[in-house]
SEDOKOL-492144 format. One record per residue: x, y, z of N, C-alpha, C, O in turn; residue in one letter; residue number from 1. Coordinates in steps of 0.05 Angstrom, whole numbers, always signed. Layout:
N
SITE     nc1     nc2     nc3    cac1    cac2    cac3     cc1     cc2     cc3     oc1     oc2     oc3  rest   nr
SITE       X       Y       Z       X       Y       Z       X       Y       Z       X       Y       Z     A  NUM
...
% end
This chain:
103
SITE     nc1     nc2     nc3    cac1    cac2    cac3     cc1     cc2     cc3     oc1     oc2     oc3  rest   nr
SITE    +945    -934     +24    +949    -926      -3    +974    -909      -4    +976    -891     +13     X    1
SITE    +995    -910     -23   +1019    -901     -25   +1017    -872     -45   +1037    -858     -47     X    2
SITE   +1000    -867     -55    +995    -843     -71    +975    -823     -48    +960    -831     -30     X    3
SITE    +984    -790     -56    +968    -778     -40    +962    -754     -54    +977    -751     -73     X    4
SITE    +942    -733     -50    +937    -718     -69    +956    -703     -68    +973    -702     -51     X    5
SITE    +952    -682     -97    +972    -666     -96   +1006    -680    -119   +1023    -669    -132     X    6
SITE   +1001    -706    -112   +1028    -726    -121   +1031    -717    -147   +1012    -704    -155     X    7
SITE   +1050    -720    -165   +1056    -727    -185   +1062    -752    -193   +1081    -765    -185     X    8
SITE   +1040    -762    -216   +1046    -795    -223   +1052    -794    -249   +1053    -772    -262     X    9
SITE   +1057    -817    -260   +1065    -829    -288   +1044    -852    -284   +1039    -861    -262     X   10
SITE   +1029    -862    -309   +1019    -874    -316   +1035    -907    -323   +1055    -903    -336     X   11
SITE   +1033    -918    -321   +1047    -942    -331   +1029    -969    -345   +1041    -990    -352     X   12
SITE    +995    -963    -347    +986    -985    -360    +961    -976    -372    +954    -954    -364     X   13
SITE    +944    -991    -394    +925    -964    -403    +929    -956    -429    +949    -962    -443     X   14
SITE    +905    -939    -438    +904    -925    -459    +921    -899    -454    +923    -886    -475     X   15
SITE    +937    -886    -431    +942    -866    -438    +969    -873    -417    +976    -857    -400     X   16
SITE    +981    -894    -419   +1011    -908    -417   +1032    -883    -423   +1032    -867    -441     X   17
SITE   +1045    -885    -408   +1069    -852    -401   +1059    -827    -401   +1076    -811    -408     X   18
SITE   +1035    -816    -397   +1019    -793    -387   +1032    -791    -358   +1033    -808    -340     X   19
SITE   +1044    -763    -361   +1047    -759    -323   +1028    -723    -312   +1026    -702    -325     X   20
SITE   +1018    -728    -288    +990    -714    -289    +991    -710    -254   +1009    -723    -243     X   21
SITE    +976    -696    -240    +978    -693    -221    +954    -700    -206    +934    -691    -216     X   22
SITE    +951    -714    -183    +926    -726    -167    +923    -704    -155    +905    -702    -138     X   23
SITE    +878    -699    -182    +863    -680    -164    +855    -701    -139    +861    -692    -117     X   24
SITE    +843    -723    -139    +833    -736    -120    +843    -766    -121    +856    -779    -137     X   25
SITE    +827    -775     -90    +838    -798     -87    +822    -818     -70    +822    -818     -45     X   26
SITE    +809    -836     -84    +788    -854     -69    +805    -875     -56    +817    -891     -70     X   27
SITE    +806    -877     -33    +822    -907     -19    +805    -929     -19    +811    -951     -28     X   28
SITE    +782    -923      -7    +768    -956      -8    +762    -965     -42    +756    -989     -44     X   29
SITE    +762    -949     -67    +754    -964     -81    +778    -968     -95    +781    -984    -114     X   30
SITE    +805    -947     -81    +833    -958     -96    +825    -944    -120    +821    -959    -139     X   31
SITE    +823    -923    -122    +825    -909    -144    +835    -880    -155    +827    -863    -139     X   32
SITE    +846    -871    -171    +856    -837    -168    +845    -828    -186    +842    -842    -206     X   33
SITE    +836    -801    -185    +838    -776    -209    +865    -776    -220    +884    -784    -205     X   34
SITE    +870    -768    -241    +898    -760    -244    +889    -735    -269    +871    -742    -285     X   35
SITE    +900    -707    -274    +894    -691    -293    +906    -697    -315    +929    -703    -323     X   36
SITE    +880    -696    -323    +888    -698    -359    +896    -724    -369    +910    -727    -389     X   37
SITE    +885    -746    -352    +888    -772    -357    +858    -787    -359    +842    -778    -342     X   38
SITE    +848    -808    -376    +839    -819    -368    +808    -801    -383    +787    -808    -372     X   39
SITE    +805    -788    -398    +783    -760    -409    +762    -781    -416    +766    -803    -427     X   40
SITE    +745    -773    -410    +711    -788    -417    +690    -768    -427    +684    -750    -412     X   41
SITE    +681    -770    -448    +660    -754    -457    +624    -763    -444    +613    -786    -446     X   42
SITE    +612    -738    -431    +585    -758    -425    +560    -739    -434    +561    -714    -433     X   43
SITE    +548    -747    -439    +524    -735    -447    +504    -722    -430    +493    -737    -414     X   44
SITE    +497    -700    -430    +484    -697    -406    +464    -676    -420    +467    -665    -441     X   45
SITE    +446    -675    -405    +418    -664    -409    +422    -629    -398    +441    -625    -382     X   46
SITE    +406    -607    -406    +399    -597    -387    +387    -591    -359    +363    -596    -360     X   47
SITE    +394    -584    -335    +379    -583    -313    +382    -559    -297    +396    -540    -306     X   48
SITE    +365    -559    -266    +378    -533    -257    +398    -520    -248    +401    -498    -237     X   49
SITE    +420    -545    -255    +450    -532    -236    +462    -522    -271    +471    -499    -275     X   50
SITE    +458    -544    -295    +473    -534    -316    +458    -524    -334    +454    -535    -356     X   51
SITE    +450    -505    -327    +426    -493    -351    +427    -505    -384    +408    -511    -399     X   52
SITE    +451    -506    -390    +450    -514    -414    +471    -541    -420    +494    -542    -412     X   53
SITE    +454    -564    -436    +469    -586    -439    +489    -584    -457    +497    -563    -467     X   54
SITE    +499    -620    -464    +515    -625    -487    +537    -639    -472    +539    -646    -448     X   55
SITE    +553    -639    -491    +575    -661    -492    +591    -650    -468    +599    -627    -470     X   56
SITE    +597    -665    -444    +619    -648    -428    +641    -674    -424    +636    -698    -425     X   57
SITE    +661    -665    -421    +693    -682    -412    +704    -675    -385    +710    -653    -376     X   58
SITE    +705    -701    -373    +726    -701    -352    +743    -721    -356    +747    -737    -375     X   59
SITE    +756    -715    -330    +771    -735    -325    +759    -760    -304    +747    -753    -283     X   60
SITE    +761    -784    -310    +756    -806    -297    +772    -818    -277    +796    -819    -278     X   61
SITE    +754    -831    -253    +778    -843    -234    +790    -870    -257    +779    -882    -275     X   62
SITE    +816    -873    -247    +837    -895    -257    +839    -916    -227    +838    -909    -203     X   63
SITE    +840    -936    -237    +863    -966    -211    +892    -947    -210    +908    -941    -227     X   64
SITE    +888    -941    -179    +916    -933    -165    +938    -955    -171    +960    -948    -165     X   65
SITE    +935    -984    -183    +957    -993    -190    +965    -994    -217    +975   -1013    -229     X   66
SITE    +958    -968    -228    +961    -969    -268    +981    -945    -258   +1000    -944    -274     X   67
SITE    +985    -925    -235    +996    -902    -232   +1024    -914    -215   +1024    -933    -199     X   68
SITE   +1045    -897    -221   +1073    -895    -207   +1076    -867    -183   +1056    -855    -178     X   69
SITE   +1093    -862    -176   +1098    -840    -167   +1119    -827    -177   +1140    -833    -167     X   70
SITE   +1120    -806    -196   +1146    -793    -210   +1163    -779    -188   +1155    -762    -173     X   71
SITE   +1187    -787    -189   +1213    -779    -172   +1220    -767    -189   +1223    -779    -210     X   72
SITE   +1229    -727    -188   +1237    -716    -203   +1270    -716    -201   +1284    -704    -217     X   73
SITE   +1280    -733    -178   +1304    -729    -180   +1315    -760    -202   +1334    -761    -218     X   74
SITE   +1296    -780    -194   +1314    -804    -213   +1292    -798    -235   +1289    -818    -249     X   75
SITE   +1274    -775    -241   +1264    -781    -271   +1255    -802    -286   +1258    -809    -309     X   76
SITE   +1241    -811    -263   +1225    -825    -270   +1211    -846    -252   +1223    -855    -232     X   77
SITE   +1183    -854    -258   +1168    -865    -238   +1179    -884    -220   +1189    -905    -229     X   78
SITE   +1179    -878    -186   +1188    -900    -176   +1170    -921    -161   +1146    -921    -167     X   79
SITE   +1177    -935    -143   +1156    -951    -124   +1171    -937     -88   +1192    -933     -77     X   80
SITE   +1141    -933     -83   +1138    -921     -55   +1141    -942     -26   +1131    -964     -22     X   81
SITE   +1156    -930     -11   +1162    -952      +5   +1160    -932     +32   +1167    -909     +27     X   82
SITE   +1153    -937     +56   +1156    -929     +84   +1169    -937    +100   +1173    -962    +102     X   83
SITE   +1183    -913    +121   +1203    -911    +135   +1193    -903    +160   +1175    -887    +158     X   84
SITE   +1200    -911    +189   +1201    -905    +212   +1220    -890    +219   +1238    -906    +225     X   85
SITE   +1234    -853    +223   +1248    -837    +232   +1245    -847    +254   +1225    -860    +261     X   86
SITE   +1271    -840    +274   +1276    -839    +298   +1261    -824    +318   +1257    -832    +341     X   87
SITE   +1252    -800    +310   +1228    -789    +326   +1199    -810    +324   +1182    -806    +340     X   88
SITE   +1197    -827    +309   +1171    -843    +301   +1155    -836    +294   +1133    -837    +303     X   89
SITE   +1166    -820    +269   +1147    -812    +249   +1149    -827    +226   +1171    -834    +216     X   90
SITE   +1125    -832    +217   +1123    -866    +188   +1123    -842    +170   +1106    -824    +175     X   91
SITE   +1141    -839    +148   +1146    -822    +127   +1142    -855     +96   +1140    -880     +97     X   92
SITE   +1142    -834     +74   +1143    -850     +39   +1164    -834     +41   +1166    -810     +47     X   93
SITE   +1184    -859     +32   +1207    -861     +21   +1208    -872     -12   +1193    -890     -19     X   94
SITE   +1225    -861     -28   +1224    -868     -56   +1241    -894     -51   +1257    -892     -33     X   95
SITE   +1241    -921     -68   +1253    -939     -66   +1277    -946     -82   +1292    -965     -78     X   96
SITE   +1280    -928    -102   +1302    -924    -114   +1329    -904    -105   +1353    -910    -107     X   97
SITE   +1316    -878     -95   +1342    -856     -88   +1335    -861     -55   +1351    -848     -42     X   98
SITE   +1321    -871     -43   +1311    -871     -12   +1310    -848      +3   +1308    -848     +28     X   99
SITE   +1311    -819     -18   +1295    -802     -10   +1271    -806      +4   +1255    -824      +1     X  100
SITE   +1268    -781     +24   +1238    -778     +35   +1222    -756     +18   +1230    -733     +13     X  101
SITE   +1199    -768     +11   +1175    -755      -1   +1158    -737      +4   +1144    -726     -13     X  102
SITE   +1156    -731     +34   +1134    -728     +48   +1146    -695     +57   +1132    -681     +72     X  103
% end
């Protein structure tokens, strides 16, 4: 998976298309991310003993890691992530547009 937490993404497909937000989390086997403040779901929930008191609560929902970009703040705007082998043989994400390293 080319996204990692912490990243800054842009959105690119979706109800909330050019939202850029930062990955709280990041599921690999189901290929999916948190991203803040993207993606808001209202759910209904009852009282119990962790939330003493119910009602309407909002999060945020996982998204398909392929609706998200990775925002390059230097070319301003989302790019595609690509990997590089350094000469020490370390596998680094490289941006595919400025071929900056990411990491």
């Amino acid at each position: 998976m080319r996204i990692k937490k912490e990243d800054t993404v842009v959105v690119i497909a979706g109800k909330d298309k050019g939202k850029k937000g930062k990955v709280l989390q990041v599921f690999p086997k189901k290929n999916k991310v948190v991203v803040e403040g993207v993606n808001i779901v209202t759910k209904h929930q009852k009282p119990n003993n962790q939330t003493q008191q119910g009602g309407i609560v909002k999060f945020e929902a996982p998204i398909d890691a392929s609706n998200v970009m990775y925002f390059d703040k230097k070319a301003d705007q989302g790019v595609r992530v690509g990997f590089k082998i350094l000469e020490n043989g370390e596998k680094v994400r490289v941006s595919k547009k400025t071929q900056e390293v990411l990491d």
